[in-house]
C-alpha positions in Angstrom: -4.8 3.2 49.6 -8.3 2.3 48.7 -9.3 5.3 46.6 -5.5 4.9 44.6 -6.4 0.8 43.4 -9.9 2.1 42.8 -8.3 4.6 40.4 -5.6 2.0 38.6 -8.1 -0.1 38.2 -10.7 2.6 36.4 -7.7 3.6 34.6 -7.0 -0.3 33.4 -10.7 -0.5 32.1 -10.3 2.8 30.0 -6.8 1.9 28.4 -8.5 -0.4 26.0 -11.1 2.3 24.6 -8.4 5.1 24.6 -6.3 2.6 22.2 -9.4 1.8 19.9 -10.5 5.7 20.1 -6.9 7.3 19.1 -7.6 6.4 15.4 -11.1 7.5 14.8 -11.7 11.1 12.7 -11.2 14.3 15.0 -13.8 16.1 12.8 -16.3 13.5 11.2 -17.1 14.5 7.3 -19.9 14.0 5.0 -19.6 11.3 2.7 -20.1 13.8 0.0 -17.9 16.4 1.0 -14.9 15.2 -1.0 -12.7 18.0 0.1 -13.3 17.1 3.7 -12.8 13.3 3.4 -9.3 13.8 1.6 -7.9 16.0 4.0 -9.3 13.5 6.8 -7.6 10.7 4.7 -4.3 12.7 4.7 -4.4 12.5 8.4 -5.7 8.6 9.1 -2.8 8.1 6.9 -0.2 9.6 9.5 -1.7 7.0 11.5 -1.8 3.8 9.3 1.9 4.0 8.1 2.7 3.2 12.0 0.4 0.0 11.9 -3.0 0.0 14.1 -2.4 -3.8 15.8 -5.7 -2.9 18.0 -7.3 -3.8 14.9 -5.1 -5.9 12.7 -3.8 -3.5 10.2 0.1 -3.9 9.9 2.6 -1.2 9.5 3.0 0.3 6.0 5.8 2.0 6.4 9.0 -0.2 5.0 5.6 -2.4 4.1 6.3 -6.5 3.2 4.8 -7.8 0.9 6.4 -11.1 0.3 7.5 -12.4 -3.0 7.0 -11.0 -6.4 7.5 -14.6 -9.1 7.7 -13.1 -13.0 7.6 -16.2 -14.7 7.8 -14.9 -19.1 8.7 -17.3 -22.0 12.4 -18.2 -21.4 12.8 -15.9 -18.8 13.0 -16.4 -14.5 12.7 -12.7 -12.6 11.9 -13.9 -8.9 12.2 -11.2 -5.9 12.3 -12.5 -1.7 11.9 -10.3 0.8 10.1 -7.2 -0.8 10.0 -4.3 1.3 8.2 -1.2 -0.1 9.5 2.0 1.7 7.3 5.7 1.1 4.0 5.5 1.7 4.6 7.4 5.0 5.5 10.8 2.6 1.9 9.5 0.0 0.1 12.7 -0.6 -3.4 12.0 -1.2 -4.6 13.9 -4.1 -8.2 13.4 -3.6 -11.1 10.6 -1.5 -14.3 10.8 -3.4 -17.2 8.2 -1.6 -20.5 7.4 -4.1 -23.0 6.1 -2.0 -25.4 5.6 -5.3 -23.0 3.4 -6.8 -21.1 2.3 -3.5 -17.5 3.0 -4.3 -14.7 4.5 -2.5 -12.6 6.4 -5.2 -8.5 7.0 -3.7 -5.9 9.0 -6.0 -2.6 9.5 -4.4 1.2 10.0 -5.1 4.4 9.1 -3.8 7.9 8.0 -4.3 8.4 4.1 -3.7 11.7 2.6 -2.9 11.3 -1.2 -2.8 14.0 -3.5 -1.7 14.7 -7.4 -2.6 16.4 -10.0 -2.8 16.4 -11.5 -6.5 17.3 -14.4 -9.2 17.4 -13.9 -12.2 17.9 -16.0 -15.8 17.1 -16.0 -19.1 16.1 -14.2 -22.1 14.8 -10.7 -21.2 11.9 -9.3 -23.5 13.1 -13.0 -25.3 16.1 -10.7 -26.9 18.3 -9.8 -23.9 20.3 -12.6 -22.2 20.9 -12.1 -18.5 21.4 -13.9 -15.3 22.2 -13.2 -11.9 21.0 -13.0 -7.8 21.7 -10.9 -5.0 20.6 -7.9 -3.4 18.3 -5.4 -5.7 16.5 -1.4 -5.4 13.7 0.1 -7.7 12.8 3.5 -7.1 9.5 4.6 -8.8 9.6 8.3 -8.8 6.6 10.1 -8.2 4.3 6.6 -8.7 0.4 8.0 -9.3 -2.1 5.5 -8.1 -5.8 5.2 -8.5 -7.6 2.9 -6.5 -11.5 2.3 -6.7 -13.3 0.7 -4.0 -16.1 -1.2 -4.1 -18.8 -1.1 -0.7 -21.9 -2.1 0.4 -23.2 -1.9 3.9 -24.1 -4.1 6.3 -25.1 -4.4 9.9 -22.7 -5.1 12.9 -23.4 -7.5 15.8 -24.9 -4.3 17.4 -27.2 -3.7 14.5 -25.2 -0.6 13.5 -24.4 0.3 9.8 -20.8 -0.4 8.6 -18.9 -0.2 5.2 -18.1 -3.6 4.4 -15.3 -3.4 1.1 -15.9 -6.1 -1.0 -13.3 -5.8 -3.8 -11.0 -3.2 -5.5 -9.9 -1.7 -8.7 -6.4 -0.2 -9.5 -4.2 1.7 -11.9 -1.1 3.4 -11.9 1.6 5.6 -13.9 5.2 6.9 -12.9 4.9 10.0 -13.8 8.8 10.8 -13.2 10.5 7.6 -14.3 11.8 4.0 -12.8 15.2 3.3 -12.0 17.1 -0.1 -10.9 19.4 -1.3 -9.7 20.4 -5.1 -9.4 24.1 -5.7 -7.8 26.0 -9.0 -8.3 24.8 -9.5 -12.4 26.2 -11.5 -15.0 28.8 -12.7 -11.6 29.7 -9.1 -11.1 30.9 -8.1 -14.8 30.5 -4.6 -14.5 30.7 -4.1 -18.0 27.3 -6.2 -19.1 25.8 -5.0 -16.1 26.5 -1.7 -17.2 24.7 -2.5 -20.7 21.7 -4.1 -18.9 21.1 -1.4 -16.6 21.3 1.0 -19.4 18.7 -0.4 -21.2 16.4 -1.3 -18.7 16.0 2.2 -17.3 16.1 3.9 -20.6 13.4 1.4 -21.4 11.5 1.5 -18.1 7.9 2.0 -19.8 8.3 -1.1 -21.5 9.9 -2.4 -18.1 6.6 -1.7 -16.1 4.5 -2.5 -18.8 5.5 -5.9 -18.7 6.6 -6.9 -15.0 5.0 -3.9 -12.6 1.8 -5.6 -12.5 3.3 -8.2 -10.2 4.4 -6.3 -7.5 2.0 -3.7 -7.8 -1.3 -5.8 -7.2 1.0 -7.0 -3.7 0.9 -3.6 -2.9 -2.6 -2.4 -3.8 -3.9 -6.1 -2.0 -2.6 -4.9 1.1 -3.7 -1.4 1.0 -7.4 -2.6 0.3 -7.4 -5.0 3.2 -5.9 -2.4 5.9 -8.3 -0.3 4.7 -11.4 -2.4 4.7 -9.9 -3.3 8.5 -10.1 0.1 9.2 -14.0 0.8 8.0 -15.1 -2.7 9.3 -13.9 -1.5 12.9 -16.2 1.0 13.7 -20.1 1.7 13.0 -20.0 4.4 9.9 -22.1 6.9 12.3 -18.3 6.8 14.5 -16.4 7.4 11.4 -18.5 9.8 9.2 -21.4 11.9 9.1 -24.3 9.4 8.2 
């Protein structure tokens, strides 16, 4: 009976480091081998989408981001309860690390559904009049994103090197289109809402240009601080070759 608590507890003291081991790199790259640290990324992915709560980054799968306010002349656009869903099927395209000019380059594509509640009024583009609330979708097919890190490093409690991120760039294209869809407009007349949604995802260029910058700097926010979780965690010598 002795030997069997002995075990338990040995067992107990080793949960903690198998649940802060179980996201680290199974093969460690060089920070210069770019090939190496985008298939490594591919993988950490798999791993982030499910949220790592041993370290404070939240799932990112069906990913909240809050509320999205678009505020234009004469024109009210307002979305509650955004939830972006795809960025467990995000390819990454390619990881590129600089440690000259300390920046984390991250290209990557996907297909984003994101789900809201909405309000809307007013004068859209200050020529279209349209009002409404209710339940609303917005599928960006095949969204490109480019996201540039900035680092520098820093020492640890332990006196080990780490990547600390200190801020972020981004930019985007849909490379395949944007489409909408907004239920309960103009008090459910099919007919305008018909017209609107017409024009709107013809026009979705112009749509994006305008209005995607407010949901798509929730998004990238997020991303950069799961990610700067993740490389504040560990010394870089556990994560990389260095």
């Amino acid at each position: 009976m002795k030997n069997i608590g002995i075990l338990q507890l040995l067992a107990l003291i080793q949960l903690p480091y198998a649940r802060g081991t179980q996201y680290l790199p199974a093969t460690k790259c060089s920070l210069s081998d770019s090939d190496c640290l985008t298939a490594q990324a591919q993988k950490i992915l798999e791993i982030f989408v499910d949220g790592i709560p041993e370290i404070g980054i939240q799932k990112l799968d069906e990913l909240p981001v809050g509320d999205v306010q678009n505020v234009a002349d004469n024109f009210l656009f307002n979305w509650t309860d955004v939830r972006v869903g795809g960025l467990r099927n995000a390819v990454i395209d390619n990881v590129k690390i600089s440690m000259e000019l300390k920046t984390i380059r991250v290209l990557f594509h996907s297909t984003l559904n994101m789900r809201f509640n909405y309000v809307m009024d007013g004068l859209l583009l200050s020529i279209f009049p349209v009002f409404g609330n209710g339940k609303g979708e917005l599928i960006l097919n095949k969204m490109q994103m480019e996201l540039l890190f900035v680092f520098d490093i820093v020492k640890d409690n332990n006196g080990k090197d780490i990547m600390d991120l200190k801020k972020y760039y981004y930019g985007y294209d849909t490379l395949n289109g944007i489409q909408g869809r907004l239920d309960n407009l103009y008090n459910g007349d099919k007919k305008k809402s018909e017209v609107f949604h017409k024009i709107a995802n013809e026009s979705w260029r112009v749509m994006s240009a305008n209005f995607g910058k407010s949901f798509q700097g929730k998004i990238t926010s997020l991303l950069f601080e799961a990610v700067k979780l993740y490389m504040r965690s560990r010394p870089l010598e556990e994560l990389a070759l260095y």
